[in-house]
C-alpha positions as CSV (number, residue, x, y, z in Angstrom):
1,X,0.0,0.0,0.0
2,X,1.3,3.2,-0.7
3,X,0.4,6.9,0.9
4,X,0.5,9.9,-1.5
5,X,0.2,13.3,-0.3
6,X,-0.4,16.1,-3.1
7,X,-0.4,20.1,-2.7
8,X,-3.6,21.7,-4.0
9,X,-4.3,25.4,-4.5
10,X,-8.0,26.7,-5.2
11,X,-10.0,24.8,-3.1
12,X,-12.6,27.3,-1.0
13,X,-15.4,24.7,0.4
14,X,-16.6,21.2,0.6
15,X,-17.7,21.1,-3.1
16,X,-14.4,21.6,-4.5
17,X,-12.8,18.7,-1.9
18,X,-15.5,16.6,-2.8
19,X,-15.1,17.6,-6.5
20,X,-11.1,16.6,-6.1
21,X,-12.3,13.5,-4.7
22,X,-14.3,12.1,-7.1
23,X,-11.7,12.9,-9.9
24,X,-8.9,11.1,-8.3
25,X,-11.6,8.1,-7.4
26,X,-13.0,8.4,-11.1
27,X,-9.0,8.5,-13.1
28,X,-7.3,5.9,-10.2
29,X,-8.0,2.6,-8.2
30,X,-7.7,4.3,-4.5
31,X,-8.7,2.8,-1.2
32,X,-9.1,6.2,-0.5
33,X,-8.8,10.1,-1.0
34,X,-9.7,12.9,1.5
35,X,-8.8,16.6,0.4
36,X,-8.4,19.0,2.8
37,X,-8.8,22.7,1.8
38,X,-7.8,24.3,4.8
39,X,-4.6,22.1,4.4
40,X,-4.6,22.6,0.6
41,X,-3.9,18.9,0.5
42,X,-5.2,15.6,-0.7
43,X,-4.4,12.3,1.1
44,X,-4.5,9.3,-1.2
45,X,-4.2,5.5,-0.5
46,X,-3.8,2.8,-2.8
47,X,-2.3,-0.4,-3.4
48,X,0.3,0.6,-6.4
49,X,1.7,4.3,-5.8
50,X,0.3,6.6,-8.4
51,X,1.9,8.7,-11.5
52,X,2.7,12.0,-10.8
53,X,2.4,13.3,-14.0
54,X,-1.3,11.3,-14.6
55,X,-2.0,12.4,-10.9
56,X,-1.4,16.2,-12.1
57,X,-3.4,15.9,-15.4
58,X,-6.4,14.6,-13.3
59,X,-6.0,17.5,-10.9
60,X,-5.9,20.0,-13.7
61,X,-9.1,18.9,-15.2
62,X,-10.7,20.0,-12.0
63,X,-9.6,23.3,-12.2
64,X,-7.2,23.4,-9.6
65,X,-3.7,23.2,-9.4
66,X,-1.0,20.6,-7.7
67,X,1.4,21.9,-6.3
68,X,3.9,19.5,-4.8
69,X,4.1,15.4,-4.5
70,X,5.3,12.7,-1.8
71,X,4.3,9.1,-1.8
72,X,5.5,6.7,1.0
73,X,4.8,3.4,2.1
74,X,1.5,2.9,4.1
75,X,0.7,0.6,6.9
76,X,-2.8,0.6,8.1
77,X,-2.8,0.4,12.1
78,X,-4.4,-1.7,14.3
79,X,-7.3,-1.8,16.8
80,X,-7.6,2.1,17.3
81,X,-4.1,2.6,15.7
82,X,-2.8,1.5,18.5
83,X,-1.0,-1.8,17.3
84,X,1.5,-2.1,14.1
């Protein structure tokens, strides 16, 4: 499983996380993907890490723009993430 982490400027409400969600669920197989515009960030799970440049594309066609990339392994935790 791998944990990407993408920089996204123009998101002002719900709408437009939920409108980067659906894009990134719609373009890639993700377990899952929860933007945060206060953060300006999206947090995607999946089993294969994703293509940066496909993963910018999708982004664009929202509207919005990525700003910066990081993808690292991902463990899911335990009983209330409290075991490895």
């Amino acid at each position: 499983m791998t944990k990407t982490t993408i920089g996204i400027e123009g998101m002002a409400c719900e709408m437009c996380e939920a409108h980067v969600n659906d894009a990134i669920r719609r373009a890639f197989a993700v377990k899952s993907a929860k933007a945060n515009r206060k953060r300006r960030s999206c947090e995607i799970v999946s089993e294969e890490p994703l293509d940066e440049s496909s993963l910018r594309a999708a982004i664009a066609e929202t509207g919005y723009e990525m700003t910066t990339y990081s993808s690292e392994p991902y463990q899911k935790k335990g009983f209330l993430g409290l075991f490895g």
